[in-house]
C-alpha positions, 0 to 999 in steps of 0.5 A: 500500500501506498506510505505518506511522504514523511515532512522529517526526511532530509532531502540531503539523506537521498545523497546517501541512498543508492539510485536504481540503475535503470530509473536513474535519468538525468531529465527525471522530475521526482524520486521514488524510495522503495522500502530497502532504501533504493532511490528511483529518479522518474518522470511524474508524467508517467506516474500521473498518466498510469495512477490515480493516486499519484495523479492526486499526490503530485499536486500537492504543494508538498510534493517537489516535482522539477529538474533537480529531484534530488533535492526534494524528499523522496516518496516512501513506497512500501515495496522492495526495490525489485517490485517497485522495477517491475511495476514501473516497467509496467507502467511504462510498458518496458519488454518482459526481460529474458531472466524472469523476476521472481515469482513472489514479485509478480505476485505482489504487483495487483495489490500494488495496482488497488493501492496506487489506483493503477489498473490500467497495467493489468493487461501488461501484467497478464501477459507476462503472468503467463510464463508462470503457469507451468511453476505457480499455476495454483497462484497464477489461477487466483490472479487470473479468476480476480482480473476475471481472465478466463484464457490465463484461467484455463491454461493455469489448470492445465498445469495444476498438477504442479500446485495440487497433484495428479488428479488421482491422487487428490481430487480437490482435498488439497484445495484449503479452506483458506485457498478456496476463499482466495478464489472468486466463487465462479472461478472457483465452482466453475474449477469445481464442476470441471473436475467433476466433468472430466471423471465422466470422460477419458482425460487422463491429465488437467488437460482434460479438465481446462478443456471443461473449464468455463464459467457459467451464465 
C-alpha cells in the first residue's frame, strides 16, 4: 500500500541512498524510495498518466516535482526495490526481460495496482503472468479468476498438477479452506464442476479438465 511522504526526511539523506540503475535519468522530475532504501529518479508524467493516486499526490504543494529531484524528499513506497522495477516497467510498458523476476514479485504487483489506483497495467501484467503457469499455476489461477481472465484461467489448470497433484491422487482435498476463499466463487465452482466433468470422460491429465473449464451464465 501506498506510505505518506514523511515532512522529517532530509532531502540531503537521498545523497546517501543508492539510485536504481535503470530509473536513474538525468531529465527525471521526482524520486521514488522503495522500502530497502533504493532511490528511483522518474518522470511524474508517467506516474500521473498510469495512477490515480499519484495523479492526486503530485499536486500537492508538498510534493517537489522539477529538474533537480534530488533535492526534494523522496516518496516512501512500501515495496522492495525489485517490485517497485517491475511495476514501473509496467507502467511504462518496458519488454518482459529474458531472466524472469521472481515469482513472489509478480505476485505482489495487483495489490500494488488497488493501492496506487493503477489498473490500467493489468493487461501488461497478464501477459507476462503467463510464463508462470507451468511453476505457480495454483497462484497464477487466483490472479487470473480476480482480473476475471478466463484464457490465463484455463491454461493455469492445465498445469495444476504442479500446485495440487495428479488428479488421482487428490481430487480437490488439497484445495484449503483458506485457498478456496482466495478464489472468486465462479472461478472457483466453475474449477469445481470441471473436475467433476472430466471423471465422466477419458482425460487422463488437467488437460482434460481446462478443456471443461468455463464459467457459467
Amino acid at each position: 500500500m501506498p506510505r505518506r511522504v514523511s515532512s522529517s526526511n532530509d532531502a540531503s539523506d537521498n545523497r546517501r541512498d543508492k539510485t536504481h540503475e535503470d530509473y536513474n535519468e538525468a531529465d527525471a522530475d521526482i524520486v521514488l524510495k522503495a522500502n530497502d532504501d533504493v532511490l528511483f529518479r522518474v518522470h511524474s508524467f508517467v506516474l500521473k498518466a498510469s495512477s490515480s493516486f499519484f495523479h492526486d499526490l503530485l499536486r500537492s504543494p508538498n510534493i517537489h516535482v522539477g529538474p533537480e529531484p534530488e533535492d526534494s524528499i523522496p516518496v516512501p513506497i512500501d515495496a522492495t526495490s525489485q517490485t517497485l522495477k517491475v511495476f514501473l516497467d509496467l507502467m511504462r510498458n518496458i519488454p518482459e526481460p529474458k531472466t524472469l523476476s521472481p515469482f513472489e514479485v509478480l505476485k505482489a504487483i495487483p495489490g500494488m495496482m488497488d493501492g496506487f489506483g493503477c489498473h490500467s497495467i493489468q493487461y501488461r501484467l497478464i501477459h507476462r503472468l503467463k510464463a508462470y503457469t507451468h511453476t505457480h499455476p495454483w497462484d497464477v489461477f487466483v490472479i487470473a479468476a480476480r482480473f476475471g481472465d478466463m484464457p490465463l484461467a484455463r491454461k493455469s489448470v492445465e498445469s495444476m498438477d504442479v500446485s495440487l497433484g495428479g488428479l488421482y491422487s487428490f481430487g480437490l482435498t488439497k484445495v484449503t479452506d483458506e485457498m478456496a476463499k482466495s478464489v472468486p466463487l465462479p472461478y472457483l465452482m466453475a474449477l469445481v464442476r470441471a473436475v467433476w466433468r472430466y471423471k465422466k470422460s477419458t482425460s487422463q491429465s488437467w488437460h482434460g479438465v481446462a478443456a471443461y473449464f468455463q464459467i457459467q451464465s
